[in-house]
N, C-alpha and C positions, 0 to 999 in steps of 0.2 A: 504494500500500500504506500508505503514510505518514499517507496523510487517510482511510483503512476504520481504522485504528487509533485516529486522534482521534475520529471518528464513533462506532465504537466504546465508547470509553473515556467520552464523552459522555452517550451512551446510559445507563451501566451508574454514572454519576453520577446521571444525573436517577431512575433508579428506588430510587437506595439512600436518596436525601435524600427523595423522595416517599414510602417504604413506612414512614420511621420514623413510630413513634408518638409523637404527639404530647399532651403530658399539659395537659388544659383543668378548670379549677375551676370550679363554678358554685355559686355561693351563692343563696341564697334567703332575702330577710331580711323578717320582718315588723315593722312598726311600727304599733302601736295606740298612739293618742292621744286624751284627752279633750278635748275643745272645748265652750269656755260658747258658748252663743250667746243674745243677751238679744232675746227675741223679748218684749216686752210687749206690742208693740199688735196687735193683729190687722189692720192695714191693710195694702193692698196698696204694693208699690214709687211705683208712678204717685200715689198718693195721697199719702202720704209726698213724695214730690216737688213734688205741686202744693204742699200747707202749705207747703215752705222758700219754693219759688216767690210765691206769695203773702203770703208776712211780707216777704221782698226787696220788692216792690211795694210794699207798706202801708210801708215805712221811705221808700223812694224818693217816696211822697207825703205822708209828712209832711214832708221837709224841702222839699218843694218848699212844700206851706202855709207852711211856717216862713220861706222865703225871700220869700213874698208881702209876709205878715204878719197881721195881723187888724186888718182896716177896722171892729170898733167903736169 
């Protein structure tokens, strides 16, 4: 009788804590933002990349002539 009354008792817990309501806030927040973006050139990324790529190179071979030197 002892453990139909915890069972019971049990029972009539889990439905009181489960039926409450529970109060949930939902916000919805918008953010508009301006952004420059400086687009001058019309080229693409990969091009843009070769140029830097290519100045790196042309730096790297002059100091290599530089390190030669000039044989006139």
């Amino acid at each position: 009788m002892k453990k139909v009354m915890i069972a019971a008792a049990l029972v009539c817990a889990v439905f009181v804590t489960s039926c409450r309501e529970t109060k949930t806030e939902t916000r919805e927040v918008i953010v508009e933002k301006e952004v420059e973006v400086d687009n001058d050139d019309d080229k693409g990324i990969i091009e843009r990349v070769g140029e830097e790529v290519d100045k790196e190179v042309n730096e790297e071979i002059d100091e290599e002539i530089d390190k030669i030197g000039n044989d006139d």
